[in-house]
N, C-alpha and C positions, 0 to 999 in steps of 0.2 A: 527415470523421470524424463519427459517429453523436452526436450532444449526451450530457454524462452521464448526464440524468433520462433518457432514453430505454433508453440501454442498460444501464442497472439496473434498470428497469423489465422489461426482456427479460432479464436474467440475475440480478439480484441478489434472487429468490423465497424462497431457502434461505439466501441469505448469513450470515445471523443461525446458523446449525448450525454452519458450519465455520471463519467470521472472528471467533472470540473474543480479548479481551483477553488478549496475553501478559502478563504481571508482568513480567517481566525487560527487556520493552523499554518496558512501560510507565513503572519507573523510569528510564528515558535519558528520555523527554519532557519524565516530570513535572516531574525536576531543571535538566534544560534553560527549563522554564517559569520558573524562582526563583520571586523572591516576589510573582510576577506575579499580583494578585486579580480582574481579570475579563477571561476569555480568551474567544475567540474560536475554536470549530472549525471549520477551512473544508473542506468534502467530507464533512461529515460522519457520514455510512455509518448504521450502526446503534448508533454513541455511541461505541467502544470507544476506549481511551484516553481520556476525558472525565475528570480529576480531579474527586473531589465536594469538595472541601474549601474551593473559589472558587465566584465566580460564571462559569459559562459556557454562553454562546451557542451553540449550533450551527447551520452553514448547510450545507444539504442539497440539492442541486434532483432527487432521486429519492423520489414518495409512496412507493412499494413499499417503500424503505430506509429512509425515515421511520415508516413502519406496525411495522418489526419493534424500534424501539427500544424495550428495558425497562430499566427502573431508570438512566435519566439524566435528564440534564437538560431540563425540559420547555420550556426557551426555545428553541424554534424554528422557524428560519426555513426560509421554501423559497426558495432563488433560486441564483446561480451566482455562481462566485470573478471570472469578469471584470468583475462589478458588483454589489459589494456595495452593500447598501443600509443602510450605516450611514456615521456623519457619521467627518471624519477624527478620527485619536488617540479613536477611540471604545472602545479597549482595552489593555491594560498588553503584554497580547501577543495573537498568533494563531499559530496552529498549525494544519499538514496532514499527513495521512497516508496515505503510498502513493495519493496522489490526483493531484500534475501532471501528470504525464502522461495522463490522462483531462481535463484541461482543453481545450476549442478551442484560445483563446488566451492562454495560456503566458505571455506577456508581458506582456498586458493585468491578468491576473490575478496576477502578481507586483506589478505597480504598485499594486492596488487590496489585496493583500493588509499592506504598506509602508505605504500610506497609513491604513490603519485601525487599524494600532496600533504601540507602541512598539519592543518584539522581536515577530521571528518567528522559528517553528523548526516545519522540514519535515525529514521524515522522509522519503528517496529509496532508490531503487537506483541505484548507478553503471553505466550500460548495459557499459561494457568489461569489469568485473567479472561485472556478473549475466549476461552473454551466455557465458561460459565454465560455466554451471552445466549439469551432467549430463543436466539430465533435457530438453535441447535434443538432444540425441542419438537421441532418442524423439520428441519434436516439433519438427525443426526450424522449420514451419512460423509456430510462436507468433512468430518472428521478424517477422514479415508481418501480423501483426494490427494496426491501425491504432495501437491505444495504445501497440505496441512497435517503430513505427518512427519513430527520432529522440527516443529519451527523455530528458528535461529529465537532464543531471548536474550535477557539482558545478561544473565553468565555465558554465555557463547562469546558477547562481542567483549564484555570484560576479559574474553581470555584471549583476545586478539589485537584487541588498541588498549590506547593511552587512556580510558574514560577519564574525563574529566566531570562529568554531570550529566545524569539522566531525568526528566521533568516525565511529568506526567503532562501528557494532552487528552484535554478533554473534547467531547464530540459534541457539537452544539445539537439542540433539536431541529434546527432548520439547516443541519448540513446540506452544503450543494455539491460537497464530493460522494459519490452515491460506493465509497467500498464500504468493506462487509458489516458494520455496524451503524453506517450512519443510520437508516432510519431506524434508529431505535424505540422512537416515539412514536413511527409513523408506519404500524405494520402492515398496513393494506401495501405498500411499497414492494413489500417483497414476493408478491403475486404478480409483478407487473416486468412480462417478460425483458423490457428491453433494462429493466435493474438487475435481472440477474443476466442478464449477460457480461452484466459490467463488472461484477464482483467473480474472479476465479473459483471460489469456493464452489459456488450455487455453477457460473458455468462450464464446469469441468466434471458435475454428475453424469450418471448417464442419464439420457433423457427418463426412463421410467421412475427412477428417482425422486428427481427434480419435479415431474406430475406429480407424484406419490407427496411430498411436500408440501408443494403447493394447495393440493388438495387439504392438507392437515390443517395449513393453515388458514385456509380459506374458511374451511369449516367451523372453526376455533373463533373467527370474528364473528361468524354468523352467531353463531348458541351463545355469544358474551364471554365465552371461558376464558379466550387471551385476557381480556379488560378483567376479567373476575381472580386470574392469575398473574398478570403485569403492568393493570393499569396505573400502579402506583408512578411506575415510571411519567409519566404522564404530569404530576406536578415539580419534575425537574428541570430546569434550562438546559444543563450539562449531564453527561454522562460518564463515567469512568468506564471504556468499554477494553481498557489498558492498553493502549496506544500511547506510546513512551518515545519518547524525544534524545536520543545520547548525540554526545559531544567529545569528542577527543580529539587531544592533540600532541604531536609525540612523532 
């Protein structure tokens, strides 16, 4: 599998457009942080989710992802979650988001994420959950893409931290972080190249794919069949698209 700085480097150009901070789930992190004053982000992207009201770190190993952050925190680093380069309990907590599964090793970087500070709390999808969402009907292929086979769940990080409580987070229908389920309500979204650039699934096809897709589902709003197949979603605010919230500490 391609390193993360590499393959943020090749897709994550726009990322800063369509992966904005939700509120809604940025309250599950932050609260999940408690009154933890100097946290740690590990996978750091382009800041989002970063509380300003601590001190925190962030670790990044993509320049391209680092070049697009504004208005966070200017502490950091470039390097990668299976070696951090800071001393142990060098933080109250650390937190990740929608980032393990772009890690090598998985493992390696649970242990170093553990050892760096007191709680953790990552922010997953449950693959048996997210693998039943809709818009795999249109690409089934996203299946195949390296980050989405064998994605870390909730028995993985059970067998690596202290869990102390895993929440379910739901996905509102007017999310404005555009990964790979927000618009669940809102399928015309996922025709609209500069969304799938932002989501690794869809941009890590090969481009005939990813046409191939698109087309499907292009098709599919035209003739009514999605709405005649999914429209029910449609009278829900929320979505369960299993996006789970853990917390450990330990």
């Amino acid at each position: 599998m391609t390193a993360p700085s590499e393959r943020y480097d090749e897709i994550g150009r726009s990322y800063s457009a369509t992966r904005r901070e939700e509120p809604r789930v940025a309250a599950y992190i932050w609260d999940a942080l408690g009154d933890a004053r100097t946290v740690l982000n590990v996978g750091a992207g382009t800041g989002s989710y970063e509380p300003t009201d601590r001190t925190i770190v962030a670790l990044e190993p993509s320049p391209t992802m680092i070049a697009q952050r504004r208005d966070r925190t200017t502490r950091v680093v470039r390097g990668a979650a299976e070696a951090l380069p800071f001393p142990d309990r060098s933080f109250d907590a650390a937190f990740a988001v929608l980032t393990v599964h772009h890690w090598l090793d998985r493992d390696a970087g649970m242990r170093e994420l553990h050892r760096v500070s007191a709680r953790q709390v990552v922010l997953f999808f449950e693959p048996f959950l997210d693998h039943d969402f809709w818009a795999l009907r249109y690409f089934p292929e996203a299946l195949d893409v390296p980050t989405e086979i064998d994605p870390p769940g909730e028995a993985f990080f059970r067998s690596h931290l202290r869990v102390r409580d895993v929440q379910t987070v739901p996905v509102p229908r007017d999310c404005v972080d555009g990964f790979g389920a927000a618009f669940w309500a809102r399928p015309e979204a996922y025709l609209d190249p500069d969304v799938q650039a932002g989501m690794s699934c869809l941009a890590l096809l090969p481009p005939d794919q990813l046409a191939l897709g698109t087309a499907r589902l292009a098709a599919e709003l035209e003739s009514g069949e999605w709405h005649r197949r999914f429209g029910h979603l449609l009278d829900l605010d929320t979505y369960d698209a299993g996006y789970r919230l853990l917390i450990a500490e330990g």
